[in-house]
C-alpha positions in Angstrom: 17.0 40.8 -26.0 14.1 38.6 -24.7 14.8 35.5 -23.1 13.0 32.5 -24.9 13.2 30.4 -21.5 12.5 30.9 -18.0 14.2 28.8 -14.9 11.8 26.4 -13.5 10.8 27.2 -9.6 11.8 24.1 -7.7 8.9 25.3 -5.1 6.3 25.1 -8.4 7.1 21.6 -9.5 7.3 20.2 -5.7 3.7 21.3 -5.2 2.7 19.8 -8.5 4.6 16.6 -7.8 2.7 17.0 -4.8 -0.9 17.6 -6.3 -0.3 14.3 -8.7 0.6 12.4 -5.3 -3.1 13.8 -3.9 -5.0 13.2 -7.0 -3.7 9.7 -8.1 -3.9 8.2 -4.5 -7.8 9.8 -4.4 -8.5 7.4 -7.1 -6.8 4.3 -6.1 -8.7 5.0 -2.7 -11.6 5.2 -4.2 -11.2 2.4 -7.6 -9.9 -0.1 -4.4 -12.5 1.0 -1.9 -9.2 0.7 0.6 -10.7 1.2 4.1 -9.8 4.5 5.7 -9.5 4.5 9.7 -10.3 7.6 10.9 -9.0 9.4 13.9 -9.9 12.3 16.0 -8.2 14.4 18.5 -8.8 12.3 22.1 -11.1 15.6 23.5 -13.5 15.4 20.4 -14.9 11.3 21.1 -13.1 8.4 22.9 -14.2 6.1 19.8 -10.4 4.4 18.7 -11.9 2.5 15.8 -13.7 4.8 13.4 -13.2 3.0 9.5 -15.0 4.2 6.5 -14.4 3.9 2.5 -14.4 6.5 0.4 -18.0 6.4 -1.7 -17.4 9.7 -3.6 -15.6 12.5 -5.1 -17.0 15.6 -5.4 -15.8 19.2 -5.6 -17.3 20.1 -2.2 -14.8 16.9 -0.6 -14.6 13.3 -0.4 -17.9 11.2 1.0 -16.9 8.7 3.3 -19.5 5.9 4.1 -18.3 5.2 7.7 -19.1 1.3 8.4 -18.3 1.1 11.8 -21.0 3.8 13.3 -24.7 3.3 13.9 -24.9 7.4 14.7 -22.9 10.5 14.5 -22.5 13.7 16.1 -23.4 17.0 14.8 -20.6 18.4 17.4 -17.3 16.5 15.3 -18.3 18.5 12.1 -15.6 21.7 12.0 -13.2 19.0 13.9 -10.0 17.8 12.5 -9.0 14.5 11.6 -6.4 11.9 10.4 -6.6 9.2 8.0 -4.3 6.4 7.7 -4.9 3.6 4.7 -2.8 1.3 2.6 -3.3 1.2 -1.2 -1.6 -1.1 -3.7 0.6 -0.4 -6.0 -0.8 0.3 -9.6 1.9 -1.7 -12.1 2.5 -4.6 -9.0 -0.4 -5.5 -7.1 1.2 -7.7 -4.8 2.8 -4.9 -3.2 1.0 -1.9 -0.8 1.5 1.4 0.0 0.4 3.1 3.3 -0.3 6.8 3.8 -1.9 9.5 6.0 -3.5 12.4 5.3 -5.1 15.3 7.4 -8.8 16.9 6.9 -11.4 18.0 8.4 -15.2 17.2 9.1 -17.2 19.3 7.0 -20.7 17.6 7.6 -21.9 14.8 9.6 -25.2 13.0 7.9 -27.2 9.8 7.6 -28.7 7.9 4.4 -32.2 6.9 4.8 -31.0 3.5 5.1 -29.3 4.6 7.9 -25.7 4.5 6.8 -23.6 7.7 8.3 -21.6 9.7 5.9 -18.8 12.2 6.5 -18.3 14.8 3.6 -14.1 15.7 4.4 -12.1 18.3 2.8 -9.7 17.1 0.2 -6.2 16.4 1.6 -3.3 18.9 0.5 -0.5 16.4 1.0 -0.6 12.5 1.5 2.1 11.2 4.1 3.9 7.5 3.3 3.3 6.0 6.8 4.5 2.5 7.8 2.1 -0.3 8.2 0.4 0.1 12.0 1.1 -2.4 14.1 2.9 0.2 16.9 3.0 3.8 17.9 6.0 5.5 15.6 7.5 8.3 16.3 10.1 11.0 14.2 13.9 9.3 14.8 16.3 12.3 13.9 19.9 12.5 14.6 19.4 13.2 18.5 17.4 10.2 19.0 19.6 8.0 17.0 23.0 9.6 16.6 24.1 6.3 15.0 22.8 4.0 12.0 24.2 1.3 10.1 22.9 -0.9 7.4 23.7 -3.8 5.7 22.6 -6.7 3.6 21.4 -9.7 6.0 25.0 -10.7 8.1 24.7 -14.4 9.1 25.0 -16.0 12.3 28.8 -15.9 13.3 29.4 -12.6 11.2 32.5 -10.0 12.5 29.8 -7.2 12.2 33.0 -4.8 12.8 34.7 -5.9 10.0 31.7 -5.9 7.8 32.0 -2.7 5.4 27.9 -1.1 5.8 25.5 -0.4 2.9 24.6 3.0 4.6 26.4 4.4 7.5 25.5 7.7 10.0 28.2 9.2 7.8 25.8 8.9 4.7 22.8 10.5 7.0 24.8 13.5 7.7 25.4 13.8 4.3 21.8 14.0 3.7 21.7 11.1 1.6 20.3 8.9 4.2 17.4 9.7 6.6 15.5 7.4 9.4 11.7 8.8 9.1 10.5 7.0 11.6 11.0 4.1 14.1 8.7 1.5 16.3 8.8 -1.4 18.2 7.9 -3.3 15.3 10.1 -1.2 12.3 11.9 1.5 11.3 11.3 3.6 8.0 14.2 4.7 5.8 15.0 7.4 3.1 17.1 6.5 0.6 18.7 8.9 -1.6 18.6 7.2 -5.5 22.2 8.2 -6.1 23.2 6.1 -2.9 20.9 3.1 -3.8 22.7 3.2 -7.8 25.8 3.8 -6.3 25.8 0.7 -4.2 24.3 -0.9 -6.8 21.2 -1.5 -5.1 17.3 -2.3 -6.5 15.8 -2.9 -3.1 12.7 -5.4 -3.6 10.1 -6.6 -0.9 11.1 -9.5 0.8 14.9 -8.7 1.2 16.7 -9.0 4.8 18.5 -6.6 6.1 20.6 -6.1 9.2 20.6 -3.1 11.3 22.8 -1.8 13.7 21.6 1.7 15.4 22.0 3.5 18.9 19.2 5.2 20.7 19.6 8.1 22.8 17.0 9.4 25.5 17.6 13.2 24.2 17.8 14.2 27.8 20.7 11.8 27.8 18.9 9.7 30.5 18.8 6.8 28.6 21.3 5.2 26.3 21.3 1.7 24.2 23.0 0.0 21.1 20.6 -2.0 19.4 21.4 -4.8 16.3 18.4 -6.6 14.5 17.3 -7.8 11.6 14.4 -6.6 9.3 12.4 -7.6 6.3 11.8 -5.4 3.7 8.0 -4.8 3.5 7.5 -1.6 1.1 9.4 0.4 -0.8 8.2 3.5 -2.5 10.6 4.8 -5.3 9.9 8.4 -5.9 12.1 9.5 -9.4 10.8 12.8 -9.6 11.9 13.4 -5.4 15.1 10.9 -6.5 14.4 9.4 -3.7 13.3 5.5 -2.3 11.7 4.6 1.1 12.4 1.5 2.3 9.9 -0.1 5.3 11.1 -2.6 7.4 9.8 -4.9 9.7 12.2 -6.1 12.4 12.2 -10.2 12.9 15.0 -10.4 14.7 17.5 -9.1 17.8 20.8 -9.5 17.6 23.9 -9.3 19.9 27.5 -10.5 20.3 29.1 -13.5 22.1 32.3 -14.0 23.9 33.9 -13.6 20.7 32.6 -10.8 19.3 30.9 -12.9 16.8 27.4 -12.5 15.8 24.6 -14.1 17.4 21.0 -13.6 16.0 17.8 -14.1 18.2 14.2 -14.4 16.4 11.5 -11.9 18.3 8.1 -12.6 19.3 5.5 -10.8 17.3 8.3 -9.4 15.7 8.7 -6.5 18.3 12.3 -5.1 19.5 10.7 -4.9 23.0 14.0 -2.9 24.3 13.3 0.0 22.5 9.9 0.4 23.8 11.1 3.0 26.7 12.6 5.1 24.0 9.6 5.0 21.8 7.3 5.8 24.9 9.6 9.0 26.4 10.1 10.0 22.6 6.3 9.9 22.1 5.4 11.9 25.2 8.1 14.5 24.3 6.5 14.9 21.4 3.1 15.0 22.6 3.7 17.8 24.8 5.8 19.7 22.0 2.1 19.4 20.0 0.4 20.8 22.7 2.8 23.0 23.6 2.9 22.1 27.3 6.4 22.2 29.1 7.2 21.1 32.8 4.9 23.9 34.7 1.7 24.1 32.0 0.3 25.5 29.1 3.4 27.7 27.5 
């Protein structure tokens, strides 16, 4: 007897979720002319701010009118690079979406009038990315062993007797996941069961409260943190069934004589104690790139 259906390969429809992602952020790159900076490995050119917009689509790649150069060099084409760019959203314009995406320098040219061009090979996956303001790095489990979340707590709040949105509990459980973390944010993966579940609909502009402990993963370094953050982005994905939340921290918290809650507003919005974790964390995995331990080249 000959089966009239066949079981769907979860690989298949991930790479064609994937190739939608690829094709419909090509064209709202390109319908929004959204500025693309452009970065290169530090030994290709020491130039930090290379932008460009997309000009056209083509099956050889994308050609990207690069604003910010006069010239180019014949040497950077071969050479990879990264793209970072924020879009907005299709059905509400008032909200954005960053990504990144890696490609690579097919030709280097310039237009009669003297415009240079780069001709890049078409992304295979685009990367949600949190608005640049700060280096970010990966926060996994041994950086920060412990999360909690909530809805903004007010001044005076018994943070311990404060039940959590999300906890490390629902991290382990793989319904939670910290992407990423900076000075200035912290970038969260929600599962959508959680978020219905709590009854949750996150929208920009909401407050939230954070409470998380960073860990120096040689265990040099140790420090509870508590802030508060504004939602800035959210990306709900159905088809992943899954919503990341970016948040912007405004504020540091701590706890007075009474264990009670006592909120501090930060200056340019940056948690400036975390900054020797984000540095170490960002060396570590710098060298891990490179693969370059303690004595060399491995």
């Amino acid at each position: 007897m000959c089966a009239l259906w066949t079981k769907s390969n979860p690989d298949e429809e991930v790479a064609a979720r994937n190739r939608r992602l690829v094709r419909d952020t090509i064209e709202d790159i390109l319908d929004q002319r959204a500025k693309l900076r452009i970065s290169f490995d530090s030994h290709v050119t020491n130039i930090k701010e290379i932008t460009g917009v997309l000009a056209k689509v083509g099956g050889s790649g994308l050609a990207v009118e690069v604003s910010s150069l006069k010239s180019a060099s014949k040497s950077w084409e071969g050479m990879g690079v990264s793209c970072y760019f924020r879009v907005r959203d299709r059905e509400d314009p008032e909200h954005s979406h960053f990504f990144t995406f890696k490609s690579r320098v097919e030709s280097v040219s310039v237009s009669p009038a003297g415009l240079v061009y780069f001709l890049l090979t078409p992304p295979e996956t685009m990367e949600h990315a949190q608005q640049r303001r700060s280096v970010r790095v990966g926060a996994g489990p041994a950086r920060l062993p412990a999360v909690m979340v909530w809805r903004e707590l007010p001044q005076g709040a018994n943070v311990a007797g404060t039940p959590p949105l999300f906890s490390t509990q629902d991290r382990d459980q793989g319904r939670l996941k910290v992407d990423n973390i900076s000075t200035c944010g912290i970038r969260l993966v929600v599962q959508n069961a959680l978020l219905t579940e709590k009854g949750l609909k996150p929208a920009q502009g909401e407050r939230y409260s954070l409470y998380f402990k960073a860990m120096e993963e040689q265990e040099e370094m140790e420090k509870a943190f508590l802030a508060n953050a504004l939602l800035r982005n959210v990306f709900y994905d159905p088809q992943a069934g899954e919503t990341a939340l970016g948040l912007e921290f405004v504020d540091t918290g701590a706890l007075d004589k009474e264990r009670k809650l006592v909120w501090k507003p930060l200056r340019d919005n940056v948690l400036p104690e975390i900054n020797a974790f984000i540095f170490k964390w960002n060396l570590l995995d710098f060298y891990r790139d490179k693969r370059v331990d303690e004595g060399g080249l491995s």
